[in-house]
C-alpha positions in Angstrom: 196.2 -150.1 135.5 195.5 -146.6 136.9 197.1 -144.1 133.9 196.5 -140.0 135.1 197.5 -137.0 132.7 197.7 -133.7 134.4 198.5 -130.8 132.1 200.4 -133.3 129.5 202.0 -131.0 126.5 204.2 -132.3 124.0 206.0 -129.6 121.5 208.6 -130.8 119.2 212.1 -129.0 118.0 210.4 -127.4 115.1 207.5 -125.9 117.4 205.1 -128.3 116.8 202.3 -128.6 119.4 201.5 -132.4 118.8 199.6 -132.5 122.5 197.7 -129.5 124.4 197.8 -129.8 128.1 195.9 -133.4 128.3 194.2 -134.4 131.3 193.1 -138.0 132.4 192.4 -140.2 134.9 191.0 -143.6 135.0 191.5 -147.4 135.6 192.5 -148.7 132.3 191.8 -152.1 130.9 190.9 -152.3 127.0 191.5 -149.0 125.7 191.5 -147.9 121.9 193.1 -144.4 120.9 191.2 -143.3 117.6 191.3 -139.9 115.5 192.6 -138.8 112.2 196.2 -139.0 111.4 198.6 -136.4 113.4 196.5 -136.0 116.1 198.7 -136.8 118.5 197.8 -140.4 119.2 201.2 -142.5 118.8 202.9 -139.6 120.5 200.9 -140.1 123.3 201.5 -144.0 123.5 205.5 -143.4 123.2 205.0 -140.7 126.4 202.8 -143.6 128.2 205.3 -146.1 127.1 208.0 -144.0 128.4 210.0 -143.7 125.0 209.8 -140.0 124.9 209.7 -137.6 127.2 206.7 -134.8 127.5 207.5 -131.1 127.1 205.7 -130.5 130.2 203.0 -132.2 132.5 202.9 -135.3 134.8 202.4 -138.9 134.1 201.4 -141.4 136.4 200.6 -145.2 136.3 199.4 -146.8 139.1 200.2 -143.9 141.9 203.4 -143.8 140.7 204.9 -140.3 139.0 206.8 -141.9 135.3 210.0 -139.9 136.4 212.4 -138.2 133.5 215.7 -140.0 135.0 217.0 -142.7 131.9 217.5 -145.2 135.0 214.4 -145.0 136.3 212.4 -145.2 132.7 214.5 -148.2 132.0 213.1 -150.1 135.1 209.7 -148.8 134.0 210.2 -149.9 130.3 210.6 -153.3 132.0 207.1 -153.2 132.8 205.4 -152.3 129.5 205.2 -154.3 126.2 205.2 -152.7 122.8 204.2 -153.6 119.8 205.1 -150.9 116.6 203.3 -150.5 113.4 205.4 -152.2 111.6 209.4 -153.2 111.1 209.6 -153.8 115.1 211.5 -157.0 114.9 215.2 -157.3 114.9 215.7 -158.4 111.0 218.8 -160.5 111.7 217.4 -162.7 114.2 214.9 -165.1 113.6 211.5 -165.5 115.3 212.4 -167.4 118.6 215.4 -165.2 118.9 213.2 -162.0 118.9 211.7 -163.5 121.9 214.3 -165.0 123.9 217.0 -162.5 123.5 215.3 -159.9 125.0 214.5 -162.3 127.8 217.6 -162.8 128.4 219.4 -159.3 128.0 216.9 -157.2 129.9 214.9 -160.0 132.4 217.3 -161.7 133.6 216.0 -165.8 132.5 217.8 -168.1 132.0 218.6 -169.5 128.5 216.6 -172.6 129.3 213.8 -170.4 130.7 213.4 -167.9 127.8 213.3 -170.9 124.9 211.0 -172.2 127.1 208.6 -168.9 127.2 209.5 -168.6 123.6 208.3 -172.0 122.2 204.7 -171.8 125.0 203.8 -168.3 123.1 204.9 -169.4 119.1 202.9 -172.1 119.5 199.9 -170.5 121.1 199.6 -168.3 118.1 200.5 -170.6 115.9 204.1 -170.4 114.4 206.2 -172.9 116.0 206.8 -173.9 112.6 208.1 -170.6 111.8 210.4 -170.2 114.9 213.6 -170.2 113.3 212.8 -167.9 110.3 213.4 -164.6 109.9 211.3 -161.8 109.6 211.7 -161.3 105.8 210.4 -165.1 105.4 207.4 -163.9 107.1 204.4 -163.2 106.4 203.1 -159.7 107.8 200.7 -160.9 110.0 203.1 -163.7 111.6 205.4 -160.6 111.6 203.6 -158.9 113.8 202.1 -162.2 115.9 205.9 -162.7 116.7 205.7 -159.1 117.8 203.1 -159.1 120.2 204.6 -162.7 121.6 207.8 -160.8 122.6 205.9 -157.9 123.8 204.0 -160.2 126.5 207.0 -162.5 127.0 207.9 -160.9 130.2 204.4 -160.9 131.2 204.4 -157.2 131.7 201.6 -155.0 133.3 200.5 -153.4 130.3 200.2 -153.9 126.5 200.7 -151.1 124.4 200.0 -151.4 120.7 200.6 -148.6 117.7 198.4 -149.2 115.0 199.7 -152.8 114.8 198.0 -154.0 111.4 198.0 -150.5 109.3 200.6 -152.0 106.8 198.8 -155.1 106.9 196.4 -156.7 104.0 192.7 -157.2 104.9 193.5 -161.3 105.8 196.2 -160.2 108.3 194.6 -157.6 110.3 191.9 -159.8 111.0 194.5 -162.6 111.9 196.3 -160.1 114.3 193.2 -158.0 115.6 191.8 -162.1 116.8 195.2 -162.5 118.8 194.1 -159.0 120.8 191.3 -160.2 120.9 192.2 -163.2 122.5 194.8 -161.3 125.0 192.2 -159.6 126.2 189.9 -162.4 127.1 192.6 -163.8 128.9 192.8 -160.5 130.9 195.8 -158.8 129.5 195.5 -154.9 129.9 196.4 -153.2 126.9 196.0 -149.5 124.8 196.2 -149.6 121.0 196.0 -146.8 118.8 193.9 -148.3 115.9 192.3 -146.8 112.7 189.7 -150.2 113.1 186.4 -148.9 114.4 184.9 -152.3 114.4 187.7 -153.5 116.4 187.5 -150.4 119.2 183.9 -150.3 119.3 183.6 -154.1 120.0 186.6 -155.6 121.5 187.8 -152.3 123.8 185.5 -150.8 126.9 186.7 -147.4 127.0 187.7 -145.1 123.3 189.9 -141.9 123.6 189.2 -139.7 120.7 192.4 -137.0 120.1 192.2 -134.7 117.6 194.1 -131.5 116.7 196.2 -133.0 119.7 193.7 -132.6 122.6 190.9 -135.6 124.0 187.9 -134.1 122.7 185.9 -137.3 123.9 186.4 -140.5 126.0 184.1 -143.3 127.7 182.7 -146.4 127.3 182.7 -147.6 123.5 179.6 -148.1 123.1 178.0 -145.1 124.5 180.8 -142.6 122.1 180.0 -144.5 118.9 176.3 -144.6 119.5 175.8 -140.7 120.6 179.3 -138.9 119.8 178.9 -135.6 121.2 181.2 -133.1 119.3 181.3 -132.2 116.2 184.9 -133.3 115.0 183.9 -136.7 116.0 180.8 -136.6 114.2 182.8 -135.8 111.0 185.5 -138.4 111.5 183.0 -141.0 112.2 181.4 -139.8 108.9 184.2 -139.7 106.5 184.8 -143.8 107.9 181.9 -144.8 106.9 181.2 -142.7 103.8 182.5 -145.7 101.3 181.0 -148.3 103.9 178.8 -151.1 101.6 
């Protein structure tokens, strides 16, 4: 998926800058979004996601301008999956409802069709046994497994992910970042916004670095861990790995 920034600004009622005039282009497969905390980094997923609005600038996926009209983001929404940090789920419904109901209400399938898609995806990651709990009888990680199930449901375009496993314990992340991990060998586009550096130097080509709400470095994962080139990243990269055994 083709993503393109030009002159992206986000400023919020109380006159916080959270992002200074961004610009981007480039094909996007695996991407990571890394950088200390208010940075600007979920903002900048909820603008590509279409869930807020920017203050000024252009977005555009695939050729296409991301237009301000609520009709027109609605259609768009269709296209992306989200996944939030945490609390995503509807709490009344259980597991397989999570799934199917949105497959229903917003794509158009048929009951049959939905339960169907729902019961192939909770028992690929493993929770058909779970299916009709839910969420409070769930663990975190199945939590957010059941998450990232309904956010491919629909088989959208892209897969957008906000720090999925920062409430989780060390034994869930791992279960959850493997899923990802999985998605992407099976060649599922997605961007997550992660505070695992193992995760986005390793299982994502490209790394975005935002900090103090502008990119101060992006490229291939590999090459910005190895050889980061400003200073800010340098000192984040540092303070990571300070308590490292």
């Amino acid at each position: 998926m083709k993503i393109e920034f030009y002159g992206l600004v986000k400023q919020f009622d109380d006159d916080r800058v959270i992002l200074k005039s961004i610009d981007f282009c480039d094909d996007i497969h695996t991407l990571a979004i890394i950088g200390p905390s208010g940075g600007g980094k979920s903002t900048l997923l909820r603008i590509i996601g279409g869930l807020i609005l920017p203050t000024a600038g252009e977005i555009y996926v695939d050729g296409e301008k991301v237009s301000a009209d609520e009709n027109e983001l609605q259609k768009y929404r269709k296209n992306i999956g989200y996944v939030f940090q945490q609390g995503g789920l509807f709490r009344h419904m259980t597991a397989i409802e999570n799934i199917t109901v949105p497959l229903i209400k917003v794509h158009g399938y048929s009951k049959e069709q939905a339960e169907e898609r729902a019961g192939e995806l909770l028992g690929r990651f493993g929770l058909l046994e779970e299916g009709h709990k839910r969420p409070a009888a769930l663990s975190g990680g199945q939590q957010q497994r059941v998450a990232i199930a309904r956010a491919i449901a629909a088989k959208p375009k892209m897969l957008l992910l906000d720090e999925p496993t920062s409430a989780l314990d060390p034994e869930y992340t791992t279960e959850v970042l493997d899923i990802i991990h999985e998605l992407k060998q099976q060649g599922i586009d997605f961007i997550i916004v992660t505070h695992e550096m193992g995760f986005a130097r390793h299982a994502c080509d490209k790394v975005a670095f935002l900090c103090d709400g502008q990119l101060m470095e992006y490229g291939e994962s590999s090459r910005l861990f190895n050889q980061p080139e400003t200073e800010q990243f340098r000192t984040f990269l540092g303070k990571l790995l300070e308590w490292n055994v």
